[in-house]
C-alpha positions as CSV (number, residue, x, y, z in Angstrom):
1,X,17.5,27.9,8.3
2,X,13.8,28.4,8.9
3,X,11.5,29.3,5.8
4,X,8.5,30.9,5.9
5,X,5.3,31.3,3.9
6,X,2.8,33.6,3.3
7,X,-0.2,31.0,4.1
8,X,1.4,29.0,6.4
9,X,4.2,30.1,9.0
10,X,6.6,27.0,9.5
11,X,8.0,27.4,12.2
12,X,5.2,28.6,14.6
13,X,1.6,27.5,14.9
14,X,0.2,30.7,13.4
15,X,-1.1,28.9,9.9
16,X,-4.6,28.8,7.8
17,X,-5.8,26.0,6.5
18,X,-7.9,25.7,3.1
19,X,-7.9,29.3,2.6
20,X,-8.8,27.9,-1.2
21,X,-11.5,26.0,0.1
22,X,-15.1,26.2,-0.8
23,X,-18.6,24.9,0.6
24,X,-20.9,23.0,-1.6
25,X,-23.5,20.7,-0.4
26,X,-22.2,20.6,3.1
27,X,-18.6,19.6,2.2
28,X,-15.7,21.8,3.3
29,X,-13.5,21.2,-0.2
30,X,-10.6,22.5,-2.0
31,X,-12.2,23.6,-5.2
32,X,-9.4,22.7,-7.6
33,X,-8.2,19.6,-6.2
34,X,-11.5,18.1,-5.6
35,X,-13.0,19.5,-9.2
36,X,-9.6,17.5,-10.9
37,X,-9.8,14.9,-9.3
38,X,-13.7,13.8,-9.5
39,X,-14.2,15.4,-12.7
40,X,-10.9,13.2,-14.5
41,X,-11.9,10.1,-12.6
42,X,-15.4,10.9,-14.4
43,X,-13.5,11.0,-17.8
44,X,-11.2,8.1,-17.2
45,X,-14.6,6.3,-16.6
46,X,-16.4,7.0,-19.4
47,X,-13.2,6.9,-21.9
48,X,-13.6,2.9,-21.2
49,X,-17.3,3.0,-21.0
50,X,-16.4,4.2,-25.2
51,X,-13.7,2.1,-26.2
52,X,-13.8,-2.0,-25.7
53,X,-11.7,-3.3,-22.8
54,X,-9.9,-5.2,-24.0
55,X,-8.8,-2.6,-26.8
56,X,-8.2,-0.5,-23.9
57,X,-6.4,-3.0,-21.9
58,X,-3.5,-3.4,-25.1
59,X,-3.1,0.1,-25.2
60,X,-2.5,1.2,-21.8
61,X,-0.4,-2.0,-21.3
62,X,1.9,-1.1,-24.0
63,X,2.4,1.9,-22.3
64,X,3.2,0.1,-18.8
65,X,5.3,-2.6,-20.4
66,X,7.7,0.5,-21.7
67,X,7.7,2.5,-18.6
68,X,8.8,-0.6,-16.5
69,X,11.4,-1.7,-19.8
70,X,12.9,1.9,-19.7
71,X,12.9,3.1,-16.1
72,X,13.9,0.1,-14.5
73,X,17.1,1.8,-13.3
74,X,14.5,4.2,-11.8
75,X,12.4,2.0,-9.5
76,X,15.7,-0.1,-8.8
77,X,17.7,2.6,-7.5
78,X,14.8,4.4,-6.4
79,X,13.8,1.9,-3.9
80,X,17.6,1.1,-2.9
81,X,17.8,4.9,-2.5
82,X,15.0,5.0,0.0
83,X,16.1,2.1,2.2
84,X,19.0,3.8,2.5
85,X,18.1,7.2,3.1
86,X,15.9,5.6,5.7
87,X,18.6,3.4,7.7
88,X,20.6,6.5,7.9
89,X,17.9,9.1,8.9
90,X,17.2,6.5,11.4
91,X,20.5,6.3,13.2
92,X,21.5,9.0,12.6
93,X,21.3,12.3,15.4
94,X,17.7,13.5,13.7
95,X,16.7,10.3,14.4
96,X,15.8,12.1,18.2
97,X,13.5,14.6,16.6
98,X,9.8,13.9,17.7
99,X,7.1,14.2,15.6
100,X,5.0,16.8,17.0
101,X,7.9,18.7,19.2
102,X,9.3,17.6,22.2
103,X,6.4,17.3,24.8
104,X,4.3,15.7,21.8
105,X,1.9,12.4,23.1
106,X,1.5,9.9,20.7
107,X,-2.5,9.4,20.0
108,X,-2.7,5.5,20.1
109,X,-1.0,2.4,21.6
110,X,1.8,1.3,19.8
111,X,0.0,-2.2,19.5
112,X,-2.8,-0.5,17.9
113,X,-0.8,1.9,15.8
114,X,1.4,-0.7,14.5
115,X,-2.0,-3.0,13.1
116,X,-3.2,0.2,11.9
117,X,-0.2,0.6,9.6
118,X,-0.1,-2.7,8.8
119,X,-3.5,-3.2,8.0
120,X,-3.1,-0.4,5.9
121,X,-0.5,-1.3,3.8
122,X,0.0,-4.0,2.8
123,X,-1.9,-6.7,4.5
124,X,-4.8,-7.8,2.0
125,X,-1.5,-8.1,-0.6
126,X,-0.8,-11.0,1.5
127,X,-4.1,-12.8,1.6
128,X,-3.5,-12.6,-3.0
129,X,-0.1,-12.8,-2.9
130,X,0.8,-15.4,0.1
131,X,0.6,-18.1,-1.6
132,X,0.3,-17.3,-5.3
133,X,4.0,-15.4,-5.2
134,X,6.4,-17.8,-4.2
135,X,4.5,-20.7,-6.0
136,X,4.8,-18.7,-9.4
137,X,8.5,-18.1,-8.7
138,X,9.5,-22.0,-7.6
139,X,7.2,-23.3,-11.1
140,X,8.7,-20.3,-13.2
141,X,5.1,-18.7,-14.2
142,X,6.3,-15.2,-15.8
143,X,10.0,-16.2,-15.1
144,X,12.3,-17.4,-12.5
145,X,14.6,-15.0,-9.8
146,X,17.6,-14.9,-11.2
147,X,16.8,-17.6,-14.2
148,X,17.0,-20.4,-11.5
149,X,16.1,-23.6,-12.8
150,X,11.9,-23.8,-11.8
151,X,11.3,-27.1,-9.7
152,X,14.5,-26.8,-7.7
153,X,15.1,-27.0,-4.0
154,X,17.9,-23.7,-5.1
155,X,14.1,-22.1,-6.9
156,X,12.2,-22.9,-3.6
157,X,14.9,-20.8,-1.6
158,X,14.7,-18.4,-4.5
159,X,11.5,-18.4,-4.7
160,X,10.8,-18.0,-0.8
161,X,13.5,-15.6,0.0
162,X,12.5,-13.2,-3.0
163,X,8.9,-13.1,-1.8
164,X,10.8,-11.5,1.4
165,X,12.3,-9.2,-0.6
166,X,9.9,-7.7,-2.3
167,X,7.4,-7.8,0.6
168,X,10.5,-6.4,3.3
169,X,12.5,-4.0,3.5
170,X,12.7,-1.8,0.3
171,X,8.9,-2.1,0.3
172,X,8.4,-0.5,3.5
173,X,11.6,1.8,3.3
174,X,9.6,3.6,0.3
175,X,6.2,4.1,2.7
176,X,8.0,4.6,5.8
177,X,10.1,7.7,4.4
178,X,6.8,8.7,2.6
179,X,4.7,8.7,5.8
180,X,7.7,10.6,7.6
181,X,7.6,13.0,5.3
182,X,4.0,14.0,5.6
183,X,4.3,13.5,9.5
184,X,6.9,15.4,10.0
185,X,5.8,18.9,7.8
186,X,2.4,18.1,9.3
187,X,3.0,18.2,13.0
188,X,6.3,20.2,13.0
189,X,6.1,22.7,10.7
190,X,2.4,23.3,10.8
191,X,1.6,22.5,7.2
192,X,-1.6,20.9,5.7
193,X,-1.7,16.9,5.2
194,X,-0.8,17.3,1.7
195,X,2.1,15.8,-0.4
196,X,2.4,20.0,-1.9
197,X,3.5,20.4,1.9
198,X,6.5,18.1,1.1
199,X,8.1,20.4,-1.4
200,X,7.6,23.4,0.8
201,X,11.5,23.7,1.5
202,X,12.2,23.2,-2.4
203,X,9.1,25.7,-3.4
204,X,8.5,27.7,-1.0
205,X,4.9,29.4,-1.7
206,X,5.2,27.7,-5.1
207,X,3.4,24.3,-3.2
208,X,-0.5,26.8,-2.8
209,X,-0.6,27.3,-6.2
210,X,-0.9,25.3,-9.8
211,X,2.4,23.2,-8.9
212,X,0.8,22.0,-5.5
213,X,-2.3,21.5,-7.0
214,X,-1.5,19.1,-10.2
215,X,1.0,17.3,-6.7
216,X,-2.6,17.0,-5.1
217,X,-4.7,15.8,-8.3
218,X,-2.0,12.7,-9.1
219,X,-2.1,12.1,-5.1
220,X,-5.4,11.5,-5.1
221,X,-5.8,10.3,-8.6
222,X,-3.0,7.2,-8.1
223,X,-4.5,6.4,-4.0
224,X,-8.4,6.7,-5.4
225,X,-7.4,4.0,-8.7
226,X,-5.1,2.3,-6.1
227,X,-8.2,1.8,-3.9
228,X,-10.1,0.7,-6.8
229,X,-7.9,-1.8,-8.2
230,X,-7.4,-3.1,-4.5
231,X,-11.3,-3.6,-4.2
232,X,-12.0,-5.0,-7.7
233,X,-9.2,-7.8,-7.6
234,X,-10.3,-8.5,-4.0
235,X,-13.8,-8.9,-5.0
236,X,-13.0,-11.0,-7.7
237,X,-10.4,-13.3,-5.0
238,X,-13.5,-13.1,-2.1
239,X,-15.8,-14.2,-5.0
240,X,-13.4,-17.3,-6.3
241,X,-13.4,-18.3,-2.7
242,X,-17.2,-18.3,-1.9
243,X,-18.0,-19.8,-5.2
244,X,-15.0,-22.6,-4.7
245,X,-15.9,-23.3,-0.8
246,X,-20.0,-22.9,-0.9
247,X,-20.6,-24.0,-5.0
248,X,-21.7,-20.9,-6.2
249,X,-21.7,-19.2,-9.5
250,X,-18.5,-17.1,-9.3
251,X,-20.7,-14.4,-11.7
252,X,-20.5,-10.8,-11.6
253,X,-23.5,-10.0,-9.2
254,X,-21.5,-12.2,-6.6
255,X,-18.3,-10.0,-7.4
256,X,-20.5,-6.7,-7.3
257,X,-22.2,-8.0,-4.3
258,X,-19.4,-8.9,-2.3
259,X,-17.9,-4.9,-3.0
260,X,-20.8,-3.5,-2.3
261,X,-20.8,-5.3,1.3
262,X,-17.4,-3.9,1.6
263,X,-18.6,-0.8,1.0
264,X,-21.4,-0.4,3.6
265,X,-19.2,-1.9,6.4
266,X,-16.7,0.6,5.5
267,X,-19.4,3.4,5.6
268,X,-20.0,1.9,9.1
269,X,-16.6,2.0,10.0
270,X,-16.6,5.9,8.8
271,X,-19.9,6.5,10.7
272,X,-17.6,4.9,14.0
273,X,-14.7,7.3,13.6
274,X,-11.1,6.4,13.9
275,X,-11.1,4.4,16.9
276,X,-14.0,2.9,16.7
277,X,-13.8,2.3,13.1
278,X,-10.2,1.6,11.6
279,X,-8.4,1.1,15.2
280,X,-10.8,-1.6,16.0
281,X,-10.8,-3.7,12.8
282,X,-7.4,-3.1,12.4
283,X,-6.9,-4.7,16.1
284,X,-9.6,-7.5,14.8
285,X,-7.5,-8.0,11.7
286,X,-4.3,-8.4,12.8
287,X,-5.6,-11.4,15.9
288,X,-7.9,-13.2,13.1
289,X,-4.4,-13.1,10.9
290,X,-2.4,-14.1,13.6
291,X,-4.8,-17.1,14.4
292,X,-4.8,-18.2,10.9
293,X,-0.9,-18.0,10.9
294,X,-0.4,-19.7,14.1
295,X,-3.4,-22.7,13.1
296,X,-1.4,-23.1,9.7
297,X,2.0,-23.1,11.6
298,X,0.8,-25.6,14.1
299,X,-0.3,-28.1,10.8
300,X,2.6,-27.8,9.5
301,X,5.3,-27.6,12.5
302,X,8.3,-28.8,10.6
303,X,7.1,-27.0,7.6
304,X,6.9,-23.9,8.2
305,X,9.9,-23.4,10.8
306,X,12.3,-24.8,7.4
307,X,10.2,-22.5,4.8
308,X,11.4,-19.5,7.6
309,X,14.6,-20.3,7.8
310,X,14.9,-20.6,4.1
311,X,13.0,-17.7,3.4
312,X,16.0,-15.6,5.4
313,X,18.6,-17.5,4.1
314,X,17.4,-16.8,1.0
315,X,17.2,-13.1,1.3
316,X,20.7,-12.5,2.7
317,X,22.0,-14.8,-0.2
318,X,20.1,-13.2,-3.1
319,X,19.2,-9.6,-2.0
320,X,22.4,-7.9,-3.6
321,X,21.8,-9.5,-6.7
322,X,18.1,-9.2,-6.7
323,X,18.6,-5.0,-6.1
324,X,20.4,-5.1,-9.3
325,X,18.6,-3.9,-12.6
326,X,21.8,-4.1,-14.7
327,X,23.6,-7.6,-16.2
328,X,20.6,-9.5,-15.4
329,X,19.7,-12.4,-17.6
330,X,16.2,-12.9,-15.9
331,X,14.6,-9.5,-17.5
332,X,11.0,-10.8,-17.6
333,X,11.3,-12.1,-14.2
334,X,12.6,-8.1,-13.2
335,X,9.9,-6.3,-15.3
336,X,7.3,-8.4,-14.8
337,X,7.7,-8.6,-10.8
338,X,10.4,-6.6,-8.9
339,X,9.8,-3.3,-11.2
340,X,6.0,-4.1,-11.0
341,X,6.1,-4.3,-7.3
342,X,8.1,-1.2,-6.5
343,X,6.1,0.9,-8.6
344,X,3.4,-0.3,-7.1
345,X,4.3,0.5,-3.6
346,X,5.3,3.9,-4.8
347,X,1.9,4.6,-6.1
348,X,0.4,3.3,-3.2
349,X,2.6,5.4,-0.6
350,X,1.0,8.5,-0.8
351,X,-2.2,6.9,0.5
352,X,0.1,5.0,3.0
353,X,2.0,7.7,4.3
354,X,-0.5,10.0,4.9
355,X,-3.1,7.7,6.9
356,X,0.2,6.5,8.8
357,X,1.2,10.3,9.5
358,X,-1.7,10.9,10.4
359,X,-2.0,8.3,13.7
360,X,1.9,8.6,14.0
361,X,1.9,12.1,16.3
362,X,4.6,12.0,19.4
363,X,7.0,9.3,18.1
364,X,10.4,10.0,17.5
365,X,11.5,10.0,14.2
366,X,14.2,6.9,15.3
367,X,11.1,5.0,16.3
368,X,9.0,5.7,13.8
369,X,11.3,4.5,11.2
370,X,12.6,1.3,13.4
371,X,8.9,0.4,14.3
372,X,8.1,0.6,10.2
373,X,10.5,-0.8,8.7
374,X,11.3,-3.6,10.8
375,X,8.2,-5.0,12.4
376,X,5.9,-5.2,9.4
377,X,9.4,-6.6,7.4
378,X,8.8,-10.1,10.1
379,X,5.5,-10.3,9.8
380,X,5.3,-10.0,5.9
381,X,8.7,-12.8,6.1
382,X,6.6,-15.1,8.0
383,X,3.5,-15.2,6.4
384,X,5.3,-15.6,2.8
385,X,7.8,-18.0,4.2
386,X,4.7,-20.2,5.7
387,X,2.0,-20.0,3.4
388,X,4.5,-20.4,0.4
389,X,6.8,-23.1,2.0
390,X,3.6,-24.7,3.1
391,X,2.4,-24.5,-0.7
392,X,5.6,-25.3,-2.4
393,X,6.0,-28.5,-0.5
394,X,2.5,-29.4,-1.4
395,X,3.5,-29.3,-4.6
396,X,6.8,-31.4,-4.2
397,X,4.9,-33.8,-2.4
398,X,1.9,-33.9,-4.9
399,X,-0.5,-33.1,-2.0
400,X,-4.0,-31.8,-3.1
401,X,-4.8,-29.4,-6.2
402,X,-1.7,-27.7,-6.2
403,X,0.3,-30.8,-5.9
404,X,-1.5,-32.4,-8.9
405,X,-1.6,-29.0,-11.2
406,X,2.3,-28.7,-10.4
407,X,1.5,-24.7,-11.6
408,X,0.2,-21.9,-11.2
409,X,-3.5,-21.7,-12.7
410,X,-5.8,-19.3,-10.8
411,X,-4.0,-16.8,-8.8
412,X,-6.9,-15.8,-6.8
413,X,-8.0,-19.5,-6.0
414,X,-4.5,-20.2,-5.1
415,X,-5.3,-19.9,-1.2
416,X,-8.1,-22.0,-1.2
417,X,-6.4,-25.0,-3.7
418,X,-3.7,-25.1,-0.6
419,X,-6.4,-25.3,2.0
420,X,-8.6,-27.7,0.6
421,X,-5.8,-30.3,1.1
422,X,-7.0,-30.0,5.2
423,X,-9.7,-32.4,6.6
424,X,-11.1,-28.3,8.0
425,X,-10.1,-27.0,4.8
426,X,-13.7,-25.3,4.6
427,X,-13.7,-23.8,7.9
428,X,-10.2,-22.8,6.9
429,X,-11.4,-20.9,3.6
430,X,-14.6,-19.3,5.3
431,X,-12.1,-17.5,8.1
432,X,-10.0,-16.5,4.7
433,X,-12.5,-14.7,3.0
434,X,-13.7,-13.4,6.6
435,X,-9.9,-11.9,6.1
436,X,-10.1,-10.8,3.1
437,X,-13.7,-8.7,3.5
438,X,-12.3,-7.6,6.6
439,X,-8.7,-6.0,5.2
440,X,-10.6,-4.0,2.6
441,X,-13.3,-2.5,4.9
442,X,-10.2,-1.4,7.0
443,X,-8.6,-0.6,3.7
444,X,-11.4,1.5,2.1
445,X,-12.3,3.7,5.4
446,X,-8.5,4.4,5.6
447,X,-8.3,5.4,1.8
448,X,-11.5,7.2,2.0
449,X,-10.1,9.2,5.1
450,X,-6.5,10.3,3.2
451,X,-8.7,11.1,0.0
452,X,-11.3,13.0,1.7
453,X,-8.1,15.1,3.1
454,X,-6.0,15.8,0.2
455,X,-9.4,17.1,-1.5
456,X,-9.9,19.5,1.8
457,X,-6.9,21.1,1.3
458,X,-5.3,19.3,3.8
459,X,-7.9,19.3,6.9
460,X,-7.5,16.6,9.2
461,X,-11.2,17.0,10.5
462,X,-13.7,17.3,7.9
463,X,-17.2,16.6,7.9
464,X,-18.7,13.1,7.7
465,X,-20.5,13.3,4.3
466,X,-17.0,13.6,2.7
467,X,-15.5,10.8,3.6
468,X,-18.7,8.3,3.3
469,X,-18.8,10.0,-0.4
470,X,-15.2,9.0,-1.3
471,X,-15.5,5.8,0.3
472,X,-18.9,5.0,-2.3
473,X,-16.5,6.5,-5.5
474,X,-13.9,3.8,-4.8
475,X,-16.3,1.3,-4.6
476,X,-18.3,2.7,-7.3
477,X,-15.4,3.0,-9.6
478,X,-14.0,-0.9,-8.6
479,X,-17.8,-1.6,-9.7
480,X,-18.0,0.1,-13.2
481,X,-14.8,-1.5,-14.0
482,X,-15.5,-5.1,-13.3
483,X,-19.1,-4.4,-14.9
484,X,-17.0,-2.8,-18.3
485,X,-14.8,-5.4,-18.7
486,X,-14.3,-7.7,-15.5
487,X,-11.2,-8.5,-14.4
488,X,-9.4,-6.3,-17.7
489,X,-10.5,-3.7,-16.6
490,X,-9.6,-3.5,-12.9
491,X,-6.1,-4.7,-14.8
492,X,-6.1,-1.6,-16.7
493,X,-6.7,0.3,-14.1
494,X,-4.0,-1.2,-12.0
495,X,-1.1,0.0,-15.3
496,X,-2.2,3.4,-15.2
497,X,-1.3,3.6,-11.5
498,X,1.8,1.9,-12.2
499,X,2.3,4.5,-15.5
500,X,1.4,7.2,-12.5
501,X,4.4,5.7,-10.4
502,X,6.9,6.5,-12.9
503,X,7.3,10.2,-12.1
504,X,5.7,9.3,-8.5
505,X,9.5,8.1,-7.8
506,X,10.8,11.1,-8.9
507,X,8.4,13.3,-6.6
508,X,9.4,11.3,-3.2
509,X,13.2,11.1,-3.9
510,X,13.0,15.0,-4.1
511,X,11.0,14.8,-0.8
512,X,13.6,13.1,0.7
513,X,16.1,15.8,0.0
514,X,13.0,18.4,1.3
515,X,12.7,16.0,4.0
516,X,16.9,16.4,5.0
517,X,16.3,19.9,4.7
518,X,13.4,20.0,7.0
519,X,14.7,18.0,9.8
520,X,18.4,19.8,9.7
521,X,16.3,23.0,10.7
522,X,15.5,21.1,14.1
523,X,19.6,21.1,14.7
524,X,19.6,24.7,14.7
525,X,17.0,24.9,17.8
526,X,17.8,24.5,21.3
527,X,14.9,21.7,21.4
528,X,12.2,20.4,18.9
529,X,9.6,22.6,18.0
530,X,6.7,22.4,20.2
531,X,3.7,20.3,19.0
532,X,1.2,21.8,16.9
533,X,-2.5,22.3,17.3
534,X,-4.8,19.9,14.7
535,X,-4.6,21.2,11.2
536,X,-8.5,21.8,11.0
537,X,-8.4,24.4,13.4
C-alpha cells in the first residue's frame, strides 16, 4: 500500500526538496507560490487602496453573510466530523504510530511544546474574546445560544458553557487533525511542509504541479490575511487599553505604533531562532497568563470556582444541541458566532498545523492528539469560565462599568471596563496589554516561520532574510489596512478569510481521508518507518 512519486520517494528518505525553487536576492523560493502569493496580496491591497472601505466592506460582507447562511451544514458537520475523526484516530491502533518512525526523539519538552502550540493558536483570541464572548451571549448582543432569554442565570450557564464550546474541543479537533496531517507526511513519508503534501495519497504526482500550487497560494494567502487581521484588531485592542489606562489619544499613530513594536520584537525573536525566539516567549507567555489567571482567581475565589463549574455543566448540557445547524430557532446567534468561529479556525489551521508539525517530531500519534485536544480544551474552559463568570456577575451585581452599561459596548475595552472595578485595576491592565504585545510577537514569528516555508517549497531551514521579510508583510499589510479604513478594513479582511474557509473545509476533510490512507500504510510494516532527515537537506 506504499505510493511513490517521482520527486519525492515516500517511503524512504531518498527525496528533493524545492526542485522548483529559485534564488533571488538571497532567498531560496518557490517561484510560483511565492510570485502568487506576494503579487495577489499586492493586488488585494491596492484593490481597497481604489475603492472606499466602507464600499468595500458591504460588498465582501454580503458575500461572507451567504457563505456562512448557505454552508452552515458545512462548517457544522465539518467540525463535528473532525472531532470525531480525531477521538477515533486517537484510540484507535494507529494511534501507536510515531511521528518520525519508531526511534524518533521529540525536539522540545513537552512543557515547552505544549505553550508553543498554545501560544500559537489560539491564545491572544482569549485576551479579545475572554471577556467580551460570554458577556455578549448572557446580554444577547448579536443573539442569544439557543434563543435563551438574555439576563438569565439559564443565559449565564448558556452563555459560559457555549464560550467552552466554541473555544474546546471542536476548535482544537479541526487544528489538531490539521497539524497531524502535515506532521505525519512530513516526518514519515518524507514530504515537504506543504498542505500539496497532504493530498499526495489522493494525487499522487498531481500535488508538484498547478493543483499543489493554487493548495499552496490559498495556504498562504488565508494564514498571511489571518496574520494580518490578528495584528490589526490586536493593535486596535492594545491601543484601547493604553489610551483607557494612561489617557491617551487612542488615534491611528498609537494603533500603527503599537504594530510596528510588534513587529521589530518579532524580527528579534526571528533573529533568536526557535528556541530562543518562539520557545522562550511562548514559555514567558503562558507563566505571565497563568499569573494573571491565578491573581484574578484569587479576587474572585467563590467566583470563579462557580463560573467553572457552570461553564462545564453548561457544555455537557448544551453541546448536542449547540453542534446542531438544523431546527434551530437562534439562526443569528449560529451565523453570526458558531459558523463564524469554525470557519475561522479552519482558515487559521493551516498556519496552526504546520508551526505545530513542525516542533511536534517523536510523539506518537495517540499523544499528539490527547496532548492537543485535551490540554489546551482546560485551559481555554478556565480562562472563559473566569474571566466571563467574573464579568457577568459584575454585571448582575452592577459592579463598575460593565455593571452600569449592563451591555456590551466596546468589545476591545471589554477587559479593561472589568479590571478597572479593582483598587490595582491599572497595574492589572498594564500586565494585559504586556499580554497582549507579547502573544502577537510569538504570534507573528510563528506565522512568519509557516509562511516563509510554504513559499520555499516546503524547506524547513531557509535563510533568515525570508522570514524577517514575511514577518514585515504581515505587519505591513495589518498597517495599510487600518491606515485605508481603520478598523473596516482589518474587518474586511478578516470575511475574505472566512469566504477562503469555505472550500478550506472541504480541502482538510479530504486530508483526513489522505490522512487514513497514510497511516494504514504503517499497518502493513513490521515497525514504523524510521525517522527522516530535515526536509532542507
Amino acid at each position: 500500500m506504499g505510493f511513490k512519486s517521482k520527486k519525492y520517494s515516500i517511503d524512504s528518505t531518498d527525496y528533493q526538496v524545492g526542485q522548483d525553487n529559485v534564488t533571488k536576492w538571497g532567498m531560496d523560493v518557490h517561484n510560483t507560490v511565492f510570485i502568487g502569493s506576494l503579487g495577489l496580496s499586492i493586488l488585494f491591497i491596492v484593490t481597497l487602496l481604489l475603492l472606499s472601505p466602507a464600499d468595500a466592506k458591504a460588498a465582501i460582507d454580503s458575500v461572507k453573510g451567504a457563505v456562512l447562511s448557505h454552508f452552515d451544514f458545512l462548517f457544522m458537520w465539518g467540525a463535528n466530523i473532525f472531532l470525531i475523526f480525531a477521538v477515533a484516530v486517537a484510540l484507535s491502533p494507529l494511534g501507536k504510530i510515531r511521528l518520525g518512525g519508531e526511534n524518533a526523539t521529540t525536539d522540545y519538552s513537552t512543557i515547552s511544546w505544549i505553550t508553543m502550540l498554545f501560544a500559537a493558536g489560539m491564545g491572544i483570541g482569549l485576551i479579545f474574546w475572554g471577556v467580551a464572548e460570554p458577556t455578549a451571549f448572557y446580554t444577547g448582543w448579536y443573539g442569544t445560544p439557543l434563543n435563551v432569554e438574555a439576563h438569565t442565570l439559564e443565559a449565564r450557564e448558556l452563555a459560559l458553557g457555549t464560550a467552552t464550546f466554541h473555544w474546546g474541543f471542536h476548535a482544537w479537533a479541526i487544528y489538531g487533525v490539521t497539524a497531524l496531517c502535515l506532521a505525519y507526511f512530513v516526518y514519515n513519508k518524507g514530504l515537504p511542509l506543504a498542505m500539496r503534501s497532504v493530498f499526495y495519497p489522493l494525487l499522487g504526482d498531481r500535488v508538484w504541479g498547478k493543483i499543489g500550487d493554487f493548495i499552496d497560494i490559498m495556504t498562504v494567502l488565508v494564514t498571511l490575511f489571518g496574520l494580518a487581521t490578528s495584528l490589526g484588531l490586536g493593535g486596535t485592542q492594545a491601543a484601547s487599553g493604553i489610551s483607557h489606562v494612561f489617557g491617551l489619544e487612542n488615534s491611528l499613530l498609537l494603533q500603527q505604533a503599537i504594530i510596528a513594536l510588534i513587529m521589530g520584537l518579532a524580527i528579534i525573536s526571528v533573529l533568536r531562532g526557535m528556541d530562543g525566539g518562539v520557545k522562550l516567549l511562548s514559555n514567558l507567555n503562558m507563566a505571565i497568563a497563568f499569573l494573571f489567571l491565578g491573581l484574578m482567581a484569587i479576587l474572585n475565589f467563590t467566583t470563579v470556582l462557580d463560573s467553572m463549574a457552570t461553564a462545564v455543566v453548561g457544555y455537557v448540557k448544551h453541546a448536542l444541541p449547540l453542534s446542531q445547524n438544523s431546527g434551530r430557532e437562534d439562526t443569528t446567534f449560529l451565523h453570526g458566532w458558531t459558523v463564524f468561529y469554525w470557519a475561522w479556525w479552519v482558515a487559521y489551521a493551516p498556519f496552526f498545523g504546520m508551526f505545530v508539525a513542525r516542533i511536534s517530531r517523536g510523539r506518537t500519534v495517540r499523544q499528539f492528539l490527547t496532548y492537543v485536544l485535551i490540554i489546551p480544551t482546560l485551559v481555554t474552559t478556565a480562562w472563559m469560565s473566569s474571566f466571563g463568570g467574573i464579568a457577568i456577575q459584575q454585571m448582575i451585581d452592577h459592579v463598575g462599568l460593565l455593571g452600569a452599561q449592563q451591555a456590551l459596548s466596546d468589545v476591545s475595552l471589554s477587559l479593561f471596563y472589568m479590571l478597572e472595578a479593582y483598587a490595582i485595576g491599572d497595574i492589572l491592565s498594564v500586565v494585559a496589554v504586556v499580554l497582549i504585545i507579547v502573544f502577537f510577537v510569538t504570534t507573528l514569528d510563528s506565522g512568519s516561520i509557516v509562511i516563509d516555508s510554504m513559499t520555499a517549497g516546503g524547506k524547513l531551514n531557509v535563510p533568515m532574510k525570508q522570514k524577517i521579510i514575511w514577518a514585515l508583510i504581515s505587519g505591513f499589510i495589518a498597517m495599510v489596512m487600518l491606515w485605508i479604513g481603520g478598523t473596516q478594513s482589518i474587518q474586511a479582511l478578516q470575511s475574505i478569510t472566512i469566504i477562503a474557509a469555505m472550500p478550506f473545509t472541504i480541502i482538510l476533510l479530504i486530508g483526513c481521508f489522505s490522512l487514513l490512507k497514510g497511516l494504514l500504510t504503517e499497518m502493513d510494516k513490521p515497525e514504523t518507518t524510521k525517522p527522516v532527515s530535515d526536509a532542507s537537506e
